[in-house]
N, C-alpha and C positions, 0 to 999 in steps of 0.2 A: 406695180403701184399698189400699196397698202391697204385692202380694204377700211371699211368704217366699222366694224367689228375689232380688226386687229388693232386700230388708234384707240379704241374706247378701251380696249384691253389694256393697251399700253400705259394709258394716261390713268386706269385705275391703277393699276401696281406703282406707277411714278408715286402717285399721292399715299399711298400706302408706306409706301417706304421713307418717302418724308415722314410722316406720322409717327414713325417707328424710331426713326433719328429724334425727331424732337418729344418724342418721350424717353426717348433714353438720356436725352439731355438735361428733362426733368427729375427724372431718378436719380441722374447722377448728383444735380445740385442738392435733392433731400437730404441723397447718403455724406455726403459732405459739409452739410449746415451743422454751424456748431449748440451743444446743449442750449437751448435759452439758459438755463440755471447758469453754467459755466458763462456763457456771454456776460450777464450780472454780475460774477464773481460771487454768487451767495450757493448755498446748498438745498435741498430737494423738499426741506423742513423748515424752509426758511418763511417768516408773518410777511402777511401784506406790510406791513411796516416796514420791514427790513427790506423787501421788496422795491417801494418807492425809495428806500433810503441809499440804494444799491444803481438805481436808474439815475436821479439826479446825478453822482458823481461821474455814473458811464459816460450819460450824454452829455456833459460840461466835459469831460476829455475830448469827445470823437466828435463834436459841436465842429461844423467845416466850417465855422464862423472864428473859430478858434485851432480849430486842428487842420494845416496845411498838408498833411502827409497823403501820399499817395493812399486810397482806398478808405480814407477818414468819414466819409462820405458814404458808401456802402455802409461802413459799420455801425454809424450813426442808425441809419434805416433797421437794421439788424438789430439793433440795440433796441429801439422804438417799438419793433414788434413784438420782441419778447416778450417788452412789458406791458403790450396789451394782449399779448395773450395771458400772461400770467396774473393778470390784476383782473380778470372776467373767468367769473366762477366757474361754470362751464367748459371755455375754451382751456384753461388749469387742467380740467380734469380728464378731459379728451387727450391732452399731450400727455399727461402720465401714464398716461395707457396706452396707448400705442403711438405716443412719440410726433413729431412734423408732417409724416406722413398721411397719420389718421387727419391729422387737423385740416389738415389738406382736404382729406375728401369729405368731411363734416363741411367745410365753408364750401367747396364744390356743389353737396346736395343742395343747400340752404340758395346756393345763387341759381341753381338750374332745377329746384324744386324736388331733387329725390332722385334726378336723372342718372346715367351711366357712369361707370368711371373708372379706370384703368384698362386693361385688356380688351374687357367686355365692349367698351366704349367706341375705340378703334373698331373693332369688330363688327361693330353696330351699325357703324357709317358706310359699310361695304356691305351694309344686307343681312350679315352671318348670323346675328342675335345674338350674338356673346359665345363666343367659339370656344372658348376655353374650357374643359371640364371644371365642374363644381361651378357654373358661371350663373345658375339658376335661374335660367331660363329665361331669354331674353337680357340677359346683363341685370337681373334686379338685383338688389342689394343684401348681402347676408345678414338673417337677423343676430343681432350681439346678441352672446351669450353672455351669462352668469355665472360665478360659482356659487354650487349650492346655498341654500339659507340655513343657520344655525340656530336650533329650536333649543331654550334652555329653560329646565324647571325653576322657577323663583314663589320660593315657600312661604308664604305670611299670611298671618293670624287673621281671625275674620275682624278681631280688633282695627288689625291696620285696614283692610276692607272697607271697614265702617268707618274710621275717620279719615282715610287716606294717609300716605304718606312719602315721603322722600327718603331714595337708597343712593348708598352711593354703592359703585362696585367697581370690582378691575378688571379687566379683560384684557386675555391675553390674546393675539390675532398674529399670522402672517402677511406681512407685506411684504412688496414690491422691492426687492433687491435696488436700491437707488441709482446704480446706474445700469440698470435691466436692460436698458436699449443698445450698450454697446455688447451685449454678448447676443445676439441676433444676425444670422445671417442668412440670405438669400437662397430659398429651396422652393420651387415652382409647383414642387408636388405638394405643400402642405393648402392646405383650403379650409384652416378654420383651424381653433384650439383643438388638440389633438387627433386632428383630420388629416392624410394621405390618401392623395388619391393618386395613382401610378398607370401608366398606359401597358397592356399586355396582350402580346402578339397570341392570338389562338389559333393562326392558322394563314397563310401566304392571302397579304390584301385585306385580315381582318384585325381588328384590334379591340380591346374591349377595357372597361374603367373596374379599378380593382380599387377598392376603400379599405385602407387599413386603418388600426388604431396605432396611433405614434405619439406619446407623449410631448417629445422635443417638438413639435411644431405649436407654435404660440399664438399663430395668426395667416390669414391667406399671405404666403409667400415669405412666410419669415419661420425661422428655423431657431430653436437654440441651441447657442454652440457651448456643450461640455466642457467644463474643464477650465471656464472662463474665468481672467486673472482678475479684470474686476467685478466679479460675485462670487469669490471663495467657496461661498455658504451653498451655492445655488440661486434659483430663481429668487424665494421669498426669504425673509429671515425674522424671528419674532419681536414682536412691540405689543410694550402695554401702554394701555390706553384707562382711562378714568371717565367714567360715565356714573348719568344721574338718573333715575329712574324715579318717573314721576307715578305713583302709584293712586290715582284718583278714588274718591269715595265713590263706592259700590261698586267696583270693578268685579267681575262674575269669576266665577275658577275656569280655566281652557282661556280665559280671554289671552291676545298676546300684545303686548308693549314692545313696539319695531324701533329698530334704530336701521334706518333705511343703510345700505351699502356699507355697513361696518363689520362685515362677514371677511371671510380672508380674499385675499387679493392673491391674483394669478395674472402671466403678461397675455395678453388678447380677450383679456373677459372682465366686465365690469365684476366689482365686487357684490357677494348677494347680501340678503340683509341677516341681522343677529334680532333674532326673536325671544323675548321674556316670556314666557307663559307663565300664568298665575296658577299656583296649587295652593289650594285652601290647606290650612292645616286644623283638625279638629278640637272642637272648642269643649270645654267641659262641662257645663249647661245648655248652650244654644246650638241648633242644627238652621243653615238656612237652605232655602230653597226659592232662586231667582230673590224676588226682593223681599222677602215674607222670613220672618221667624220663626222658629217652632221652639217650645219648651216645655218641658213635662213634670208636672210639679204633684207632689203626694203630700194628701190633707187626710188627718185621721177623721174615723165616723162621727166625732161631734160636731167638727167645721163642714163635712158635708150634708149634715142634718138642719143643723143651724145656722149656715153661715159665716163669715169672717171676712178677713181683709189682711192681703200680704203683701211687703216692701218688696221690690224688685231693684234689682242694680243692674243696669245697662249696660251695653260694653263700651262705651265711652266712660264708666263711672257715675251717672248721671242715675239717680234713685224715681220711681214713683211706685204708686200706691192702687191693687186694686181690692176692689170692695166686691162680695159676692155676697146677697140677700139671702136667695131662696137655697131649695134643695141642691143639691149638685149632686148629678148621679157620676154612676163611677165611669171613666172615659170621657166627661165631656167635655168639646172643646169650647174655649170660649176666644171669643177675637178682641184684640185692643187695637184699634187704629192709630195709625200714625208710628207704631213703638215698631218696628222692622227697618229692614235696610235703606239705604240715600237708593232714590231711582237715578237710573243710568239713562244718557241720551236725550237730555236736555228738560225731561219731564218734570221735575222737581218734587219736594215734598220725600215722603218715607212711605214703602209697605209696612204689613201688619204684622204684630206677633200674636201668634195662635196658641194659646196656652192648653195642655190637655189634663184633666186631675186626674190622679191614683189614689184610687178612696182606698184604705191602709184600714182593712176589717178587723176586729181585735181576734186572735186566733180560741180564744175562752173567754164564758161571761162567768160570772159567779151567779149562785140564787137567785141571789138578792137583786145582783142588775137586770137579771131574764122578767125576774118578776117588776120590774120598776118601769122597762122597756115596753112590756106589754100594758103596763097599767097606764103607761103615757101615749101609747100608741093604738090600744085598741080602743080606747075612749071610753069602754064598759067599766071601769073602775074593779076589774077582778083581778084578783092576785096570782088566780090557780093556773099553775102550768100544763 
């Protein structure tokens, strides 16, 4: 008679190996479901417009209200989904990158909060904590990678600075081979974009996890396959694209202007972002520093004796006038409020320009000015030098 150890043995493996049947039955319907795109009859570039425009005609064909054939029915449903995933910005974006699959376990998280999912999952239910190497530990979930961010110098005058302005530019990027997903195929050792991890015997009963770097792996358990008829080119192939660059008043130099996810595209890794960095280019009167002005301006010894008053021209074009009384020694600064750069960060208003003089000595006096300089300057009314 069977112990109650041996039953509970048994009846774990029973349930086990159901599980394993009906995810394989899972996997099989993924690998088998056809492109959303292709289900529409549209292409991979195709507008939400075309999109809805693409779905009305599916679903008036395969409508089991109107379509009696065998399977009209399924298809209809098939047809319905697509276009909700492709008309919800997000779930669009999830499927272009890794395909029914991913989306699969995106609505999976979302309905079981972040829980388990594929192998690890199975695994879970029996105790094991996610048995599969690279399963991290307890079945948690692999954080998505990126491909790098693309850091680009963008050169403008402190003019455009100060009044802000509008670029257009063109960039050129790798994307996504359009039909990427059918050159993928099934390899157990890949665990992440260009991740292999492989099992290797050290010794009778022992075995240990070897990580290598492997390109062709695109994703946990997906493989690229070489040589593929439809991606000629390879994985990505180049696209330009036409961007606007909004360059706002007072933007500072190092600042960067992102265009989130418009970096290049690889299959298993979100795209990373394309960064504008600001490089001032040098002005030929003005220096700034953060929101302030600086400008250096040379006045000969009678205007810093007696005073004056000089026109400025802004860098927007915009003139004013300042007025100086007394002595001005030589290096001094003086400050005007308000004539510096637009503050950043919602502060409003403008910094100051700090004006510094270069009293401009005459390099020889004659006689006659030594003797006129002293007689005005020492108050004695003596001539003698």
């Amino acid at each position: 008679m069977p112990s109650l150890r041996q039953s509970s043995t048994r009846t774990m493996l029973t349930q086990f190996l159901l599980t394993l049947l009906l995810l394989h039955t899972q996997i099989h319907r993924i690998t088998a479901a056809e492109d959303f795109y292709k289900l529409l009859g549209i292409s991979r570039k195709a507008t939400q417009k075309e999109i809805k425009k693409a779905y009305r005609s599916k679903s008036l064909e395969f409508h089991p209200d109107k379509n009696k054939n065998e399977g009209a029915a399924e298809k209809f449903a098939e047809i319905a989904y697509a276009y909700e995933v492709l008309t919800d910005e997000e779930k669009k974006n999830i499927y272009d990158r890794h395909g029914e699959e991913g989306l699969k376990q995106h609505e999976q998280r979302q309905g079981q909060g972040g829980g388990h999912g594929g192998f690890d999952d199975i695994f879970s239910h029996f105790g094991f904590g996610g048995g599969f190497p690279g399963g991290g530990g307890g079945g948690r979930q692999q954080r998505e990678q990126s491909t790098p961010n693309i850091n680009i110098p963008l050169r403008v005058s402190l003019k455009q600075l100060y009044l802000g302005d509008t670029i257009e530019v063109e960039y050129v990027r790798q994307t996504l081979c359009v039909n990427w997903q059918e050159c993928m195929k099934a390899n157990q050792e890949c665990q992440g974009p260009g991740v292999k991890v492989r099992m290797q015997q050290i010794a009778p009963g022992f075995v240990q996890q070897v990580q290598q770097r492997d390109e062709r792996c695109v994703a946990r358990g997906k493989m690229w396959s070489s040589n593929c008829r439809v991606c000629p080119d390879g994985q990505t192939q180049s696209e330009k694209i036409d961007l606007t660059i909004d360059l706002q008043k007072g933007m500072y130099p190092g600042e960067p202007i992102t265009f989130d996810g418009v970096a290049d595209e690889k299959p298993g890794m979100n795209p990373g972002d394309l960064n504008f960095v600001i490089t001032q280019e040098k002005h030929e009167y003005y220096h700034r520093d953060g929101d302030h002005l600086y400008v250096t301006m040379e006045i000969p010894l009678v205007d810093a004796l007696t005073g004056f008053k000089h026109e400025f021209e802004h860098l927007d074009g915009h003139k004013f006038i300042v007025n100086v009384d007394g002595v001005t020694e030589c290096d001094h600064v003086m400050r005007v409020s308000g004539k510096g750069m637009p503050r950043r960060g919602g502060r409003g208003g403008f910094g100051d320009l700090f004006i510094t003089f270069d009293v401009d000595f005459p390099e020889t006096l004659t006689v006659e000015q030594k003797k006129g300089i002293r007689k005005i300057l020492d108050g004695r009314g003596s001539d003698e030098l």
